[in-house]
Biopython code that builds the backbone (N, CA, C, O; Angstrom):
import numpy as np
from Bio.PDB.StructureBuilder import StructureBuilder

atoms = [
    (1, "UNK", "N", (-4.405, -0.656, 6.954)),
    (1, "UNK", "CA", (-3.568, 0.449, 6.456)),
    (1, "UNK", "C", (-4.085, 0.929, 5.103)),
    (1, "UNK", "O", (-4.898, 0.273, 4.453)),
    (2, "UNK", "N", (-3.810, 1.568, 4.884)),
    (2, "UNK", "CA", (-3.681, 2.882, 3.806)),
    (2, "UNK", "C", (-3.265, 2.116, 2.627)),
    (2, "UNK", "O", (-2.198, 1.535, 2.824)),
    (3, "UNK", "N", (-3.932, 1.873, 1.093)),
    (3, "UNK", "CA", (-3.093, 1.184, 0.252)),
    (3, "UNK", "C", (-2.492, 2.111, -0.256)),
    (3, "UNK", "O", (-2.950, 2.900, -1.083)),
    (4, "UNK", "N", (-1.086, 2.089, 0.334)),
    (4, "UNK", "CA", (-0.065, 3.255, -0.513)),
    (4, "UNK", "C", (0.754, 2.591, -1.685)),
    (4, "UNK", "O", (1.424, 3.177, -2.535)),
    (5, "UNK", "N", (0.525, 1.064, -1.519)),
    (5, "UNK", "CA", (0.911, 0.367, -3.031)),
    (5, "UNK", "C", (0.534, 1.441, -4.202)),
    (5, "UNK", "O", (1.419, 1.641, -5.034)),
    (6, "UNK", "N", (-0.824, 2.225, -4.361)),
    (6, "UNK", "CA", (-0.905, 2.726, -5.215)),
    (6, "UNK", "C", (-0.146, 4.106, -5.803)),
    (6, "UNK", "O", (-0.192, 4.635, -6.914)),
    (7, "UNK", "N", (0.435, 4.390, -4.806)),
    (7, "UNK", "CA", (1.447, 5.658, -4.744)),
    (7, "UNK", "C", (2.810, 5.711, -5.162)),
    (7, "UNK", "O", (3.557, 6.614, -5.538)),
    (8, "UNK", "N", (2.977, 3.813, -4.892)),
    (8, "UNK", "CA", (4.171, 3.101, -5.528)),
    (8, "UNK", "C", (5.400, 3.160, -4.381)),
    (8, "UNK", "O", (6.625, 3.217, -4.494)),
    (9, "UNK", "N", (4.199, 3.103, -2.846)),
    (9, "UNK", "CA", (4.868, 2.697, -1.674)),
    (9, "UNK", "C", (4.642, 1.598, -1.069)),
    (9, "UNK", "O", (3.634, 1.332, -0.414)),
    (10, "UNK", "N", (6.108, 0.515, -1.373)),
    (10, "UNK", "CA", (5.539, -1.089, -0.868)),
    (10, "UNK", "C", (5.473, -0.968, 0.416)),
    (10, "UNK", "O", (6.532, -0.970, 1.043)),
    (11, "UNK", "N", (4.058, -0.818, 1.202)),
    (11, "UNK", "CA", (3.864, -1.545, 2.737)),
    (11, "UNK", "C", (3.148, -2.386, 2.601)),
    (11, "UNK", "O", (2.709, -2.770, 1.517)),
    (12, "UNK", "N", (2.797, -3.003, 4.084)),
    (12, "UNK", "CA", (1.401, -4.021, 4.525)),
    (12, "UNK", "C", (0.097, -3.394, 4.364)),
    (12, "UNK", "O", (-0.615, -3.081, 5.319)),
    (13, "UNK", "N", (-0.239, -3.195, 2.996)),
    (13, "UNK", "CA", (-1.350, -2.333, 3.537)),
    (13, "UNK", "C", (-2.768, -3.356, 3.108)),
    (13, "UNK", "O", (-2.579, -4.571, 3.168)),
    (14, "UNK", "N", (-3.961, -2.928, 2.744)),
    (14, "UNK", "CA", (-5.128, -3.682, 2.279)),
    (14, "UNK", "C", (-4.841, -4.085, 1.370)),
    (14, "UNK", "O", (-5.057, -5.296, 1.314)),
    (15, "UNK", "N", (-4.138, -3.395, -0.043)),
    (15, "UNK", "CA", (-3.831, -3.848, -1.646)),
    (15, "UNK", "C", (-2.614, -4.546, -1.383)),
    (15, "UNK", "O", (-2.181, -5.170, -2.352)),
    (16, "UNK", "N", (-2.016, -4.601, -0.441)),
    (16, "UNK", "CA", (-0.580, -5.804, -0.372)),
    (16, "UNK", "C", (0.532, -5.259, -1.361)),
    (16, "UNK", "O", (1.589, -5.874, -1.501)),
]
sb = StructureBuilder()
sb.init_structure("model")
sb.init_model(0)
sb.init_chain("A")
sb.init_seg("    ")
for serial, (resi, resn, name, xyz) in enumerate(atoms, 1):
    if name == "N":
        sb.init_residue(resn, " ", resi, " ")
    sb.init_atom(name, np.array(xyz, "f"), 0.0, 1.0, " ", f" {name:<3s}", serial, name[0])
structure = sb.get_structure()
């Protein structure tokens, strides 16, 4: 997935 952590959307993504 998409690291949307960085968007400051918590999913499962690569950045966790």
């Amino acid at each position: 997935n998409f690291p949307l952590d960085l968007a400051g959307i918590e999913v499962p993504s690569i950045n966790g």
